[in-house]
C-alpha positions as a Markdown table, in Angstrom:
| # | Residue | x | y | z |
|---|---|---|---|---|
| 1 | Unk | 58.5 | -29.0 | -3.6 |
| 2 | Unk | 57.2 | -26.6 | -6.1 |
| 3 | Unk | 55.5 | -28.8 | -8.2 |
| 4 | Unk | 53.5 | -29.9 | -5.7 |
| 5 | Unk | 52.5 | -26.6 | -4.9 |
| 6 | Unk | 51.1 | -26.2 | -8.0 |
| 7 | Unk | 49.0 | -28.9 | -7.6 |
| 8 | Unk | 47.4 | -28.0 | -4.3 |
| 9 | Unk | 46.6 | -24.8 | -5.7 |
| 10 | Unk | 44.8 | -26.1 | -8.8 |
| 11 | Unk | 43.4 | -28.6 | -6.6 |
| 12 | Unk | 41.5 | -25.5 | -4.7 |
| 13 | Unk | 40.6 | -23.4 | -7.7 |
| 14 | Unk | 38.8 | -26.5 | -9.2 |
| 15 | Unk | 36.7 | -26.8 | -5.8 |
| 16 | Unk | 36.0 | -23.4 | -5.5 |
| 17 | Unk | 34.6 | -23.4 | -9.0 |
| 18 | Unk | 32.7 | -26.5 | -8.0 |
| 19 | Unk | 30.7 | -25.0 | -5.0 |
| 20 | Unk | 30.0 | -21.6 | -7.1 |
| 21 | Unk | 28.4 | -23.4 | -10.0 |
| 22 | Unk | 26.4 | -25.4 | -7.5 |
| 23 | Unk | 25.3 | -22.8 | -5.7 |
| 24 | Unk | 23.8 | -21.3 | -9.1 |
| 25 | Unk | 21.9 | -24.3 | -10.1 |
| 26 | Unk | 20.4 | -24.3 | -6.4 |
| 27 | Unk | 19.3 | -20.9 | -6.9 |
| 28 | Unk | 17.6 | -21.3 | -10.6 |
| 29 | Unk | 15.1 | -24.1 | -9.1 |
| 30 | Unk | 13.7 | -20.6 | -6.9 |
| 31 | Unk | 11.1 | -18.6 | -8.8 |
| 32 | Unk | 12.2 | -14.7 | -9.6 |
| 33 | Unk | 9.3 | -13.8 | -8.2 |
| 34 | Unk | 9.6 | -15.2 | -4.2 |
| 35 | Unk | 13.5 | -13.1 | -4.3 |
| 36 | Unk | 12.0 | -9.8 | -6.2 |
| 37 | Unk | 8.2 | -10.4 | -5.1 |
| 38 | Unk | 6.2 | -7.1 | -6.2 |
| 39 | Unk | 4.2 | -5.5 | -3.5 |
| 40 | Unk | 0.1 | -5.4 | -4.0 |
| 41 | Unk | -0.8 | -1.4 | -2.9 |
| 42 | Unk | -4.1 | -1.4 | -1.0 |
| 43 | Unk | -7.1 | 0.5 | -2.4 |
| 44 | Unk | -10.5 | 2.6 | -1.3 |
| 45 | Unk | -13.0 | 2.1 | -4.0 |
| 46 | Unk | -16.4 | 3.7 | -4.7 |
| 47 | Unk | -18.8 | 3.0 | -7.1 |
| 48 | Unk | -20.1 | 5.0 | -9.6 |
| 49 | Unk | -24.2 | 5.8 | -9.7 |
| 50 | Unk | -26.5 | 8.6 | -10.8 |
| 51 | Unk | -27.5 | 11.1 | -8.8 |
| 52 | Unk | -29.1 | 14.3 | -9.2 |
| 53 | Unk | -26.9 | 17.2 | -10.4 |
| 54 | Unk | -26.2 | 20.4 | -8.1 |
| 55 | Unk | -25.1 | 23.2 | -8.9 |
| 56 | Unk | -23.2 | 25.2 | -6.7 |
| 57 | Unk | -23.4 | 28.8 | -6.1 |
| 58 | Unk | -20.6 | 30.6 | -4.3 |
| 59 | Unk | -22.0 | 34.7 | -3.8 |
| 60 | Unk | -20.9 | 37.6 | -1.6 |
| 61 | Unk | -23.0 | 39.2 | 0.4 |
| 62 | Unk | -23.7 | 41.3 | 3.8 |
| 63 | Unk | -24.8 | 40.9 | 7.5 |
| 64 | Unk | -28.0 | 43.0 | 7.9 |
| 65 | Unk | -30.0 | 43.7 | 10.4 |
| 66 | Unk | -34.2 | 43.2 | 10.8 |
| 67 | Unk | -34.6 | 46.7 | 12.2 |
| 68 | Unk | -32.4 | 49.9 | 11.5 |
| 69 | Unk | -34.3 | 52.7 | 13.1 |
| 70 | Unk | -34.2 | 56.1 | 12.9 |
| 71 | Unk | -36.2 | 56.6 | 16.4 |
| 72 | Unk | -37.8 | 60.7 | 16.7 |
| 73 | Unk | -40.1 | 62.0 | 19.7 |
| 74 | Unk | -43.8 | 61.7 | 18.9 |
| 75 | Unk | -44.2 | 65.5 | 20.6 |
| 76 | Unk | -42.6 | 68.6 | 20.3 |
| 77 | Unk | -40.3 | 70.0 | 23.2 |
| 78 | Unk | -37.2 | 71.0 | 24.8 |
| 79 | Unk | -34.5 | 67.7 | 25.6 |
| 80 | Unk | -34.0 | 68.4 | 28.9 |
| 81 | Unk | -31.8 | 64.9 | 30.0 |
| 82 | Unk | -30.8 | 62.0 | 27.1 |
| 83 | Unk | -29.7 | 58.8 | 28.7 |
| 84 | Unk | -27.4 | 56.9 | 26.3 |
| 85 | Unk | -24.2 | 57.5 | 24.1 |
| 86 | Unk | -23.0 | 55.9 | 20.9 |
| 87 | Unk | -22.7 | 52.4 | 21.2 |
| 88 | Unk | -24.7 | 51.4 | 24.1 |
| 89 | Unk | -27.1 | 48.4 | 24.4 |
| 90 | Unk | -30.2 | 48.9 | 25.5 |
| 91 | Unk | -33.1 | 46.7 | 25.7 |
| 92 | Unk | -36.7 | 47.3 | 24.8 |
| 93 | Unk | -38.7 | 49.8 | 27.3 |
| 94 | Unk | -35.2 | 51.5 | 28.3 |
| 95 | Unk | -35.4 | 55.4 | 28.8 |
| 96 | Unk | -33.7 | 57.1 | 26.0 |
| 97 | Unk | -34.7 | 60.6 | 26.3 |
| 98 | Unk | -36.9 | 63.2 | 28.2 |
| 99 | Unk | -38.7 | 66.3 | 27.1 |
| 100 | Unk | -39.0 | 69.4 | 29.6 |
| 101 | Unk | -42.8 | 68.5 | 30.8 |
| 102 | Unk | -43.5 | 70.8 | 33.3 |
| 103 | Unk | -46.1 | 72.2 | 31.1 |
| 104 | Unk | -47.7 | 69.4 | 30.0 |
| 105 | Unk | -47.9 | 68.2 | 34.0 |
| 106 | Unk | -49.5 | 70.9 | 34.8 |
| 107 | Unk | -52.2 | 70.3 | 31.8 |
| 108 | Unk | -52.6 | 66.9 | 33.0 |
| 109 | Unk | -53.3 | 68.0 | 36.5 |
| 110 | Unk | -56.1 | 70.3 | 35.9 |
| 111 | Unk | -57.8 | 67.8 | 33.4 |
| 112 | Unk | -57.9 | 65.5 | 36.2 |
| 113 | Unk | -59.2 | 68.2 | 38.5 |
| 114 | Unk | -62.5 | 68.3 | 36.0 |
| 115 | Unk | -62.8 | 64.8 | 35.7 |
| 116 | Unk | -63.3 | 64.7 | 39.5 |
| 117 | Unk | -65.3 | 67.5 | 39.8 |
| 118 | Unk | -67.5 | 66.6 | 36.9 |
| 119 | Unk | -67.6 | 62.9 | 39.2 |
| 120 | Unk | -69.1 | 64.8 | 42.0 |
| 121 | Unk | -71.7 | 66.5 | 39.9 |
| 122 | Unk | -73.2 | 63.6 | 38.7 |
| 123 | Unk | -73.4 | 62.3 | 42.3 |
| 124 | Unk | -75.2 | 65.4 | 43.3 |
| 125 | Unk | -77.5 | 65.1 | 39.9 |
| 126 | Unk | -78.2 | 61.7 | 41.0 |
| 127 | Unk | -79.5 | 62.6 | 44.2 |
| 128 | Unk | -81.8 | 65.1 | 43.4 |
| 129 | Unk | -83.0 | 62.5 | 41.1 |
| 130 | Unk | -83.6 | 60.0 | 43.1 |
| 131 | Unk | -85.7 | 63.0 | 45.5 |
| 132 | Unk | -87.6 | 64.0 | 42.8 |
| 133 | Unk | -88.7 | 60.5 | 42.3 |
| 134 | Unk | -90.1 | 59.9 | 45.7 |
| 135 | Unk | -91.6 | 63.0 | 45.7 |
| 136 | Unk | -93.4 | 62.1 | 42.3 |
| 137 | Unk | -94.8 | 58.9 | 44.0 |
| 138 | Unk | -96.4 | 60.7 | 46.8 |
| 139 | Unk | -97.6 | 63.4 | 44.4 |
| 140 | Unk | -95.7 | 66.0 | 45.9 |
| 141 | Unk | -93.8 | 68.8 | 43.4 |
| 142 | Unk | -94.4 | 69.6 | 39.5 |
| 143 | Unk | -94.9 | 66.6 | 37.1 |
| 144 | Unk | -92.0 | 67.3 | 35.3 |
| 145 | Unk | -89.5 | 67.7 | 38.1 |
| 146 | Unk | -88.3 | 64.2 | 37.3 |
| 147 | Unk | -87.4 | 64.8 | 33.6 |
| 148 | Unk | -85.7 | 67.7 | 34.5 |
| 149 | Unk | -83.8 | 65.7 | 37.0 |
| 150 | Unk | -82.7 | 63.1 | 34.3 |
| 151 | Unk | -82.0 | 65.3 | 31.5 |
| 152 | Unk | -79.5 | 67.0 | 34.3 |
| 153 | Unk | -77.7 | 63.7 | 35.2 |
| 154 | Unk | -77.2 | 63.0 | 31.6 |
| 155 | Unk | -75.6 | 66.3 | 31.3 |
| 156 | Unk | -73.9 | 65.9 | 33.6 |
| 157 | Unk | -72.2 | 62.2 | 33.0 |
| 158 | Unk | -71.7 | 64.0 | 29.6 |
| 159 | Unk | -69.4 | 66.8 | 30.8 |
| 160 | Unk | -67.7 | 63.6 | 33.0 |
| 161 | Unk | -66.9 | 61.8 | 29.9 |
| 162 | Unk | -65.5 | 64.9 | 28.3 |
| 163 | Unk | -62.9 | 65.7 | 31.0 |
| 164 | Unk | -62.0 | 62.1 | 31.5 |
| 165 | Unk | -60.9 | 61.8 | 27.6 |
| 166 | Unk | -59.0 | 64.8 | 27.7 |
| 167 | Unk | -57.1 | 63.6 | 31.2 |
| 168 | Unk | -56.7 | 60.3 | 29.0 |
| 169 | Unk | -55.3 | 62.7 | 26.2 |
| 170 | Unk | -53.3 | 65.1 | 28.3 |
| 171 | Unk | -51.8 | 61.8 | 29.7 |
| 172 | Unk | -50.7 | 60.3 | 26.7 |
| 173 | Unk | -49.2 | 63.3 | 25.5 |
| 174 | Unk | -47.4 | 63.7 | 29.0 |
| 175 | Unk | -46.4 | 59.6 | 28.8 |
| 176 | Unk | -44.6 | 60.9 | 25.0 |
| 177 | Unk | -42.4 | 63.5 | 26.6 |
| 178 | Unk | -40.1 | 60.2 | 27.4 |
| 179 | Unk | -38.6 | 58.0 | 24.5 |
| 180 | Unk | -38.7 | 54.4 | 25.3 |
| 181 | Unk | -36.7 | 51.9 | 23.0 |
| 182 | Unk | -38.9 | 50.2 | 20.8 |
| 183 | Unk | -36.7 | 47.1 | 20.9 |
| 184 | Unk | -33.3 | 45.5 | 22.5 |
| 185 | Unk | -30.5 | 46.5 | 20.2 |
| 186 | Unk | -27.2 | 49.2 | 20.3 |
| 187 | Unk | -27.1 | 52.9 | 19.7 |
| 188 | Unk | -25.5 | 53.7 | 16.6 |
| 189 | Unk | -26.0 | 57.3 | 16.5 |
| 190 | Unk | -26.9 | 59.8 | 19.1 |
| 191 | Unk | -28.2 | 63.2 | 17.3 |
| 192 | Unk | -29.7 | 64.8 | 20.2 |
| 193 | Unk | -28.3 | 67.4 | 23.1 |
| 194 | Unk | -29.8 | 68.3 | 26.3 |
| 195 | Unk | -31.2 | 71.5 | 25.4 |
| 196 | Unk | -32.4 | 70.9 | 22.0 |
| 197 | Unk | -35.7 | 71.5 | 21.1 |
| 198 | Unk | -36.8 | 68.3 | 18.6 |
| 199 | Unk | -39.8 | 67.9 | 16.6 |
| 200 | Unk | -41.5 | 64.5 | 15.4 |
| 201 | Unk | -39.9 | 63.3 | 12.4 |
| 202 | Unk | -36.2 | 64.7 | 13.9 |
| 203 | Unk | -34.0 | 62.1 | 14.6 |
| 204 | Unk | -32.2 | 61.8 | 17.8 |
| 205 | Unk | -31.3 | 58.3 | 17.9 |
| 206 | Unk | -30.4 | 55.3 | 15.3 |
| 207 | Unk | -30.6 | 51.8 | 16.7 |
| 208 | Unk | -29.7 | 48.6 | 15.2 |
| 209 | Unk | -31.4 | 45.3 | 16.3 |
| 210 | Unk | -28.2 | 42.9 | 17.4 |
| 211 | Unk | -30.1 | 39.5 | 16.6 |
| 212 | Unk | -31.7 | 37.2 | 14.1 |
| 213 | Unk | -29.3 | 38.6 | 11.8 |
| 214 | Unk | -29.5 | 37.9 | 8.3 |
| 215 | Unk | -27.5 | 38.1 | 4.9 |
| 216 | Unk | -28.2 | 40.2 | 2.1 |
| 217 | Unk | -27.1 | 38.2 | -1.1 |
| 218 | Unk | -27.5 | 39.7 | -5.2 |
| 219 | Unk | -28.3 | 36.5 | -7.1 |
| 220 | Unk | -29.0 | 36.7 | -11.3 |
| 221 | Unk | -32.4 | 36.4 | -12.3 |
| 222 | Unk | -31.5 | 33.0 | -14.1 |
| 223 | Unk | -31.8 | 30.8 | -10.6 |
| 224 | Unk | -35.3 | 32.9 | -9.7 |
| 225 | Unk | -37.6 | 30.2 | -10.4 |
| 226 | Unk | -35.4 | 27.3 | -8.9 |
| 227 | Unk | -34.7 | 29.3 | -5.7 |
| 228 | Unk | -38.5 | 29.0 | -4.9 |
| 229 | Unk | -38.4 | 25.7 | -4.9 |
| 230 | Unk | -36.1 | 25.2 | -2.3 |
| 231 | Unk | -31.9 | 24.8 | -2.1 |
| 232 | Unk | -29.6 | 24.4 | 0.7 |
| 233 | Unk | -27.6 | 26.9 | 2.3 |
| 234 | Unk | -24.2 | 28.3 | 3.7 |
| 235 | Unk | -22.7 | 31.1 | 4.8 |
| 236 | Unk | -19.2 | 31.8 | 6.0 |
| 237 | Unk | -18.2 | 34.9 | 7.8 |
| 238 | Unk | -15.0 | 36.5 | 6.6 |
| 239 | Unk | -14.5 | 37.4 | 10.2 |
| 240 | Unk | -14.6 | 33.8 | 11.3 |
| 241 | Unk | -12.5 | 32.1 | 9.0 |
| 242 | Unk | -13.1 | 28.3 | 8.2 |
| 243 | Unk | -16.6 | 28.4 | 10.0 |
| 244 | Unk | -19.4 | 27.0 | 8.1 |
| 245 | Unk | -22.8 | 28.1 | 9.3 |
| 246 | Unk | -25.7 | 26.1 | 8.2 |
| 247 | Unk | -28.8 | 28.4 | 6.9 |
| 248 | Unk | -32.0 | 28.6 | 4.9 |
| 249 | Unk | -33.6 | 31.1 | 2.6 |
| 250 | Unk | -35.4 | 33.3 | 4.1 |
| 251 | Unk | -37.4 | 35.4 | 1.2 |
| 252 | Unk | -36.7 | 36.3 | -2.6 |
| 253 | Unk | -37.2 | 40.0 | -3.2 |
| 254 | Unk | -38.0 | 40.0 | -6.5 |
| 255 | Unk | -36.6 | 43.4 | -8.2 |
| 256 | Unk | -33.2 | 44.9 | -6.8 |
| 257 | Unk | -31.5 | 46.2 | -9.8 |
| 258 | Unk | -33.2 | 46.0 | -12.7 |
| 259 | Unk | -30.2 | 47.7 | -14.6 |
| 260 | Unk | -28.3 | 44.5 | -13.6 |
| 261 | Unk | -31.0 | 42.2 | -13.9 |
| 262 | Unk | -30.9 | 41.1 | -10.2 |
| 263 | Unk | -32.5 | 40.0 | -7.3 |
| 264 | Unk | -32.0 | 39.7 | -3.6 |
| 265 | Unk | -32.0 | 36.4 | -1.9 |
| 266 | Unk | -32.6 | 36.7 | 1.9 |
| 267 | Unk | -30.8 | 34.1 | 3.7 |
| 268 | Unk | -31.3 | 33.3 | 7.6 |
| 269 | Unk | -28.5 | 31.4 | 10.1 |
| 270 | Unk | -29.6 | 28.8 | 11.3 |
| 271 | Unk | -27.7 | 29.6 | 15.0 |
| 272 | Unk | -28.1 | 32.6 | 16.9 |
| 273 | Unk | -24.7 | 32.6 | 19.0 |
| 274 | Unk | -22.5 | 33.9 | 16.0 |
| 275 | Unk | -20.3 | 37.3 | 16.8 |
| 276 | Unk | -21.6 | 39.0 | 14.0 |
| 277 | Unk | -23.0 | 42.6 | 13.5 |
| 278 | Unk | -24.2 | 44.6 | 9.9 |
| 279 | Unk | -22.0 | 45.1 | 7.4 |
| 280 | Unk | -19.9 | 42.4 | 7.6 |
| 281 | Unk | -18.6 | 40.6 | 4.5 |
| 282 | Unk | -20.0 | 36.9 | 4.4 |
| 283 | Unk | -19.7 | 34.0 | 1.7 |
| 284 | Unk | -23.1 | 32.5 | 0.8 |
| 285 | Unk | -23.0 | 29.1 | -0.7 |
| 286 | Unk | -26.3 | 27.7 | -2.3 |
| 287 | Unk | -26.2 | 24.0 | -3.5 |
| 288 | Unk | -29.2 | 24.6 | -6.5 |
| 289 | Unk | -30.9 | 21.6 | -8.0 |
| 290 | Unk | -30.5 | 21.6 | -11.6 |
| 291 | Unk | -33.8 | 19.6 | -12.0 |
| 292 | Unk | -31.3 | 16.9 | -13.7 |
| 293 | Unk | -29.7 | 13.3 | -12.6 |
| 294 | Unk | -26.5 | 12.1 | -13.9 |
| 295 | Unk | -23.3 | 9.6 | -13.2 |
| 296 | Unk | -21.4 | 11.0 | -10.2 |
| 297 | Unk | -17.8 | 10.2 | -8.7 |
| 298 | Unk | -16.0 | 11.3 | -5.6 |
| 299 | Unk | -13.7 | 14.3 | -6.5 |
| 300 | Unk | -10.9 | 12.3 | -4.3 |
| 301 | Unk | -11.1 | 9.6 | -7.9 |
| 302 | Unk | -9.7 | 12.2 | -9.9 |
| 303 | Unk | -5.9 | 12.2 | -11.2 |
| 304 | Unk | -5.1 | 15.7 | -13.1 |
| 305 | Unk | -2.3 | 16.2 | -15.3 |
| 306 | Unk | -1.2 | 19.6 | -16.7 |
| 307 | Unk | -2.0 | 18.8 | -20.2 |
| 308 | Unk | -5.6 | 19.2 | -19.0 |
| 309 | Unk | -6.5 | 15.6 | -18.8 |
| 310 | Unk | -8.4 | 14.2 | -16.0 |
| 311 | Unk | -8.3 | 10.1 | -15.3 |
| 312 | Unk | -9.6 | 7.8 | -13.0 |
| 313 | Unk | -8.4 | 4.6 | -12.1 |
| 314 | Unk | -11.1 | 1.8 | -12.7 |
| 315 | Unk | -10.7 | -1.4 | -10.8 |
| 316 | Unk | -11.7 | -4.5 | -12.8 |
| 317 | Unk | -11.7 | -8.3 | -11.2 |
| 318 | Unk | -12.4 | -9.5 | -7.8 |
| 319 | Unk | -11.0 | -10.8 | -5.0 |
| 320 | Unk | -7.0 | -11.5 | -5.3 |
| 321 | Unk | -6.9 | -11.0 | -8.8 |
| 322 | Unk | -8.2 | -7.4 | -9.0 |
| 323 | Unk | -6.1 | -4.9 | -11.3 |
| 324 | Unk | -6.8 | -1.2 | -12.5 |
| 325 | Unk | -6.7 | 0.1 | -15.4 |
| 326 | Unk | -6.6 | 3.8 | -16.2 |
| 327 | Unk | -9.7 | 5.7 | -18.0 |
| 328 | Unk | -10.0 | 9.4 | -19.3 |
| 329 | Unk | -13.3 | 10.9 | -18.3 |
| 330 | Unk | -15.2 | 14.4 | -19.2 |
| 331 | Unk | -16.8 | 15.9 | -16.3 |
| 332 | Unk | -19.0 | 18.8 | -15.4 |
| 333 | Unk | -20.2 | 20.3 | -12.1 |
| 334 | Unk | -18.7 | 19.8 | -8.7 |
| 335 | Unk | -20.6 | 19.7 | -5.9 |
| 336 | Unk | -20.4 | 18.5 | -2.0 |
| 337 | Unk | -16.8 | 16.7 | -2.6 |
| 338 | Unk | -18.6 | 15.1 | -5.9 |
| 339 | Unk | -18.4 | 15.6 | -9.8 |
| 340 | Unk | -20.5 | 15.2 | -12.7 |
| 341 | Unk | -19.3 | 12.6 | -15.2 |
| 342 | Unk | -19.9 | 13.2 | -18.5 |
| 343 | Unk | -18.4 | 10.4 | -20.2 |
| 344 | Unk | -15.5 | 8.1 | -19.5 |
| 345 | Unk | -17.4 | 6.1 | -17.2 |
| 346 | Unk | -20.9 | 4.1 | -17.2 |
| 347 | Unk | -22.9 | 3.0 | -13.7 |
| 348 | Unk | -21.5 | 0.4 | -11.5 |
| 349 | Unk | -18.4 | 1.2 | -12.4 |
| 350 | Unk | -16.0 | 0.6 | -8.9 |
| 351 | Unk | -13.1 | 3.5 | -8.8 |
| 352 | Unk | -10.2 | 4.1 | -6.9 |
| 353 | Unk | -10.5 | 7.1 | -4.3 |
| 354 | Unk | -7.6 | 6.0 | -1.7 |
| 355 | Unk | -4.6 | 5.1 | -3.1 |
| 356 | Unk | -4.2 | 6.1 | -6.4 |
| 357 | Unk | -1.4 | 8.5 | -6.2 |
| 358 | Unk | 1.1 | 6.1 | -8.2 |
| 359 | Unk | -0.7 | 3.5 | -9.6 |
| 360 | Unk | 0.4 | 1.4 | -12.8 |
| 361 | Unk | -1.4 | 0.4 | -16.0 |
| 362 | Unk | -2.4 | -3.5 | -15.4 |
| 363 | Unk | -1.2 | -3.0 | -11.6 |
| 364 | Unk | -2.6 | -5.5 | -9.1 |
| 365 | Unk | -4.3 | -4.0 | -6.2 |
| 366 | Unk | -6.4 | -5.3 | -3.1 |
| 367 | Unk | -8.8 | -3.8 | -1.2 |
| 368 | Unk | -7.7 | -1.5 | 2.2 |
| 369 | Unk | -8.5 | -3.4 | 5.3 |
């Protein structure tokens, strides 16, 4: 009984051993490669061309306004009402202010008074005129009554003209006794009281235009000549955080410090809905045309290392048997999501922009769908 034991048992093991090794030789007629198949990572490429070199300016400078007035009375007088507070708006034509005027009124008044009664003497000159010519053709009266006539109307009209500019004076200095604004904007600065006399020249107001803003930037004499010919513009407004505002130059003033050997670039927004007001902080960024071309890559091909070395991956092949390889490049300006190439790379070249976070030397790639 034992013995045959045995012999069932050895019986199994040999069958068991049988199926295993047979199992192996099916497996070795697979290739490795369809059980541990190496995924191809899809790729953005870009090519590499020349383009012309920009460099980029990144300045600070400040909202100002086109008109900052210190506003005065053109006549001399007592304030006897004032209309607006700090920070009102007010739009062009509004009252401000008024002088007392009852003397000035009364000025007015009796110029007018002359101008009419110097209107009725000409009337009556003109009549006996016109009676001293029919007399003359009917030889009535002295010869000369009719040159005395006219030398009298023309005195007359004379002494009309007279009080007629002085009612037009007397009523432009009346119309200044009020103080219009000169243009839409807000009151900074009230420096007049009812009661007050003012002078010309006194200030009693300060307004500050509230459109077509504009920013004030200090730029080193160096980019003078290239500014003229052009550049594009930015701002941002530290007040309205990741807002780029498209803009233009609006005029180069040529000598702003000449200790510091700079100059003021004027630069206009190209909207007019931005809530802004002078003296705000702003960001001006001026793309500037060195006058230069040069190879150019997407900033999105470059792989930094903390060594300081900067790479790019360059694809080479086509179709399904495309691989990379990797390539240390030199590079210079960055502009608009762009960089100079210096060296490292040569035109046509086609680099990886998506994808190349963990690329290997030799790696096979395809092309993102």
């Amino acid at each position: 009984m034992g013995a045959r034991a045995n012999d069932v048992n050895r019986t199994f093991g040999l069958g068991t051993r049988a199926v295993f090794l047979g199992l192996l030789a099916a497996a070795a007629t697979f290739p490795l490669a369809s059980i541990h198949a190496e995924p191809v990572p899809p790729v953005e490429t870009e090519t590499v061309r020349e383009a012309p070199v920009v460099r980029k300016l990144e300045l600070s400078g400040t909202v100002t306004s086109p008109h900052v007035s210190q506003i005065s009375t053109s006549v001399e007088g007592l304030v006897s009402a004032v209309h607006y507070d700090d920070g009102a708006q007010v739009k062009e034509g509004d009252l401000l202010l008024e002088l007392d005027a009852e003397m000035e009124r009364a000025a007015y008044e009796q110029a007018a008074a002359q101008a009419v009664q110097a209107a009725a003497e000409v009337r009556d000159a003109e009549r006996r005129l016109r009676i001293a010519e029919s007399l003359a053709k009917r030889d009535y009266g002295p010869k000369n009554e009719v040159e005395a006539r006219q030398a009298e109307v023309e005195i007359d009209k004379a002494t009309q003209e007279s009080f007629q500019a002085e009612q037009k004076r007397r009523a432009a200095i009346l119309a200044r006794h009020e103080l219009p604004a000169p243009y839409d904007g807000v009151i900074s600065k009230r420096m007049a009281e009812v009661g007050q006399w003012v002078r010309p020249g006194t200030a009693v107001f300060e307004l500050v235009a509230m459109r077509d803003f504009r920013v004030d930037v200090p730029i080193p004499q160096d980019y003078y000549a290239r500014l003229r010919e052009g550049a594009d513009v930015s701002i941002e407004i530290d007040a309205l955080p990741g807002e780029v505002i498209p803009a233009k130059i609006g005029a180069l003033i040529p000598v702003s410090d000449p200790d510091a050997r700079t100059f003021t670039l004027r630069v206009l927004p190209e909207r007019h809905d931005i809530p802004i007001t002078p003296g705000m902080s702003a960001r001006v960024t001026v793309n500037l045309d060195i006058g230069k071309r040069d190879l150019v890559v997407s900033r999105d091909a470059l792989i930094r290392y903390p060594d300081g070395r900067i790479t790019v991956w360059v694809v080479e092949g086509d179709g399904d048997t495309m691989s990379v390889t990797e390539r240390r490049i030199e590079i210079g300006l960055a502009f608009d999501g762009m960089v100079q190439v210096r060296s490292g790379l040569k035109d046509g070249d086609r680099v990886v922009v998506r994808g190349n976070e963990s690329l290997r030397e030799g790696q096979t790639v395809r092309l993102a769908s």
